[in-house]
N, CA and C atoms as a LAMMPS dump frame, in Angstrom:
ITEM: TIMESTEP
0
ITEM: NUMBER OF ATOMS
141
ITEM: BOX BOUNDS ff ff ff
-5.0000000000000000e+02 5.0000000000000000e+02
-5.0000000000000000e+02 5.0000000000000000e+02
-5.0000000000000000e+02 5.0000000000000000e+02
ITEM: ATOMS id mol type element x y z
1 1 1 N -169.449 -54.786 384.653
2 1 2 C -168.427 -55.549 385.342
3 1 3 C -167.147 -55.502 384.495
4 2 1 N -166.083 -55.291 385.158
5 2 2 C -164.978 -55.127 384.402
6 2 3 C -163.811 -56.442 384.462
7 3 1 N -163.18 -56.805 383.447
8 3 2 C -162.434 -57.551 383.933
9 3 3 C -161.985 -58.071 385.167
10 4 1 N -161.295 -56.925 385.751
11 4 2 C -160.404 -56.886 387.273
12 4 3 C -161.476 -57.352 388.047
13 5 1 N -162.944 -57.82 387.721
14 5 2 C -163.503 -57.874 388.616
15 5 3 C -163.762 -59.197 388.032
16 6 1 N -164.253 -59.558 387.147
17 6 2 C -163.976 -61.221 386.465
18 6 3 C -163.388 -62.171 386.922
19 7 1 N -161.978 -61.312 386.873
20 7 2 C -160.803 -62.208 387.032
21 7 3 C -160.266 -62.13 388.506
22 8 1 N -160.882 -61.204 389.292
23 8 2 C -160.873 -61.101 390.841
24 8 3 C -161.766 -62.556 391.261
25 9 1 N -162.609 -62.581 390.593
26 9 2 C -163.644 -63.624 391.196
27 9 3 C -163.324 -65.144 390.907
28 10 1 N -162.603 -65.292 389.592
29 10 2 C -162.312 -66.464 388.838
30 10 3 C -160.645 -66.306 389.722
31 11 1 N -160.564 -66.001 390.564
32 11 2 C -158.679 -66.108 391.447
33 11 3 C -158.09 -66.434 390.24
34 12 1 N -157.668 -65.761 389.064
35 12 2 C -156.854 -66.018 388.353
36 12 3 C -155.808 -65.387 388.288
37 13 1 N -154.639 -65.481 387.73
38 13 2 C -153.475 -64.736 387.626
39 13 3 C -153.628 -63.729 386.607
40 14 1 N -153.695 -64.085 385.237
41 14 2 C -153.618 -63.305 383.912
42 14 3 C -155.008 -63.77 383.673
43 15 1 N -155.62 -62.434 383.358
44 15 2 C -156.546 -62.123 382.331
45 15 3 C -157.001 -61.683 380.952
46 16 1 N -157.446 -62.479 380.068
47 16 2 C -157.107 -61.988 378.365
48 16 3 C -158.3 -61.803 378.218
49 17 1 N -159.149 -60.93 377.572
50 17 2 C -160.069 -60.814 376.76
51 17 3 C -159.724 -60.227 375.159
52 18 1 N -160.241 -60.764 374.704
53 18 2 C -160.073 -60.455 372.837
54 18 3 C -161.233 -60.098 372.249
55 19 1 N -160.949 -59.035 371.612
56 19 2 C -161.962 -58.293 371.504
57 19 3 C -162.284 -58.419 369.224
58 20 1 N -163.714 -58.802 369.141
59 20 2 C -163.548 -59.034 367.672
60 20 3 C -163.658 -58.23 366.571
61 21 1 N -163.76 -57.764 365.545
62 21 2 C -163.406 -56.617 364.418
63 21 3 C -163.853 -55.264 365.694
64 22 1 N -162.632 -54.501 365.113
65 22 2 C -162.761 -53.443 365.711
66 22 3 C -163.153 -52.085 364.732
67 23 1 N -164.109 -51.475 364.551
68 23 2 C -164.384 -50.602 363.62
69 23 3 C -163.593 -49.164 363.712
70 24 1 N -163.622 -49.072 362.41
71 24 2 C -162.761 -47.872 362.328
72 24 3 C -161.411 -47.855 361.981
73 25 1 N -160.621 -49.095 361.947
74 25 2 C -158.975 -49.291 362.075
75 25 3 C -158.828 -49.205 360.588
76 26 1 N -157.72 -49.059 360.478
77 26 2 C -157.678 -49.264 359.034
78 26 3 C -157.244 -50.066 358.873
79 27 1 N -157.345 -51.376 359.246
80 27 2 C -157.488 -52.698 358.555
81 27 3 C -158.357 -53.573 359.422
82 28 1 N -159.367 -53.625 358.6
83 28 2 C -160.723 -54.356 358.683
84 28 3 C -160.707 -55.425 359.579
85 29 1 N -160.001 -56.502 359.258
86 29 2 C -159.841 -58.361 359.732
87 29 3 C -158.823 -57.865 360.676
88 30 1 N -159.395 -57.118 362.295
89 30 2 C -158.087 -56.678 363.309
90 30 3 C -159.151 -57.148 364.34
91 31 1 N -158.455 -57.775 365.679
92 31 2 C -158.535 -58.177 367.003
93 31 3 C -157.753 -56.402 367.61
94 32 1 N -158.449 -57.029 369.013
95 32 2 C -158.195 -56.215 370.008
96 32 3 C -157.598 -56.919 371.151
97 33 1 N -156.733 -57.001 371.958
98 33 2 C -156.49 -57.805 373.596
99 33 3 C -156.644 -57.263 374.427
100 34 1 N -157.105 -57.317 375.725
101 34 2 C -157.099 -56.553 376.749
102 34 3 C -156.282 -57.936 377.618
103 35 1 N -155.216 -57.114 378.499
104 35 2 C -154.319 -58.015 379.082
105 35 3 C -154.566 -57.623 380.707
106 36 1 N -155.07 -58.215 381.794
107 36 2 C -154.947 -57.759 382.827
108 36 3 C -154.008 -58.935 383.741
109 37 1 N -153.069 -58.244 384.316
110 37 2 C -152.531 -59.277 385.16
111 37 3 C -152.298 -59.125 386.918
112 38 1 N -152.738 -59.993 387.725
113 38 2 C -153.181 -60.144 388.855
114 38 3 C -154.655 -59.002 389.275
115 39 1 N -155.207 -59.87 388.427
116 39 2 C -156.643 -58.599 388.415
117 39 3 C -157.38 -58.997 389.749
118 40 1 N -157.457 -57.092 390.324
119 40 2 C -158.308 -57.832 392.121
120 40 3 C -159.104 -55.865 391.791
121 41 1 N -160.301 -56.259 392.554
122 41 2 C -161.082 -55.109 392.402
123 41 3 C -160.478 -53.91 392.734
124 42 1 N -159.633 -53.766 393.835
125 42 2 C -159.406 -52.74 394.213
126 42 3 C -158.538 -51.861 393.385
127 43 1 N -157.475 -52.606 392.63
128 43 2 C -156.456 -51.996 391.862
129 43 3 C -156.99 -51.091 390.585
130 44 1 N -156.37 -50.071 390.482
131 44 2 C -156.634 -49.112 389.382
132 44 3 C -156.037 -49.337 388.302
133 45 1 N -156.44 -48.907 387.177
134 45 2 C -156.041 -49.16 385.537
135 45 3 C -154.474 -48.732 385.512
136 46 1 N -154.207 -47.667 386.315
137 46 2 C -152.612 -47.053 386.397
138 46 3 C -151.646 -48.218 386.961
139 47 1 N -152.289 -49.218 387.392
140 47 2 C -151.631 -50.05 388.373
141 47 3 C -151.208 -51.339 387.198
């Protein structure tokens, strides 16, 4: 299940997920965000 589909279901406007240590970065103690806004199933990532 992907966000857009989360946040399709939860009728929300903006969607945040934060994502915790991300491996590989070169700096260790790093977050990730994923920002979706007006998330509805149908819409594509290009959108």
């Amino acid at each position: 299940m992907s966000g857009a589909d989360v946040g399709a279901r939860l009728n929300v406007t903006t969607m945040v997920v934060v994502i915790g240590e991300r491996p590989g970065l070169s700096v260790p103690e790093s977050l990730g965000v994923c920002v979706t806004h007006l998330p509805r199933q149908e819409r594509t990532d290009a959108e």
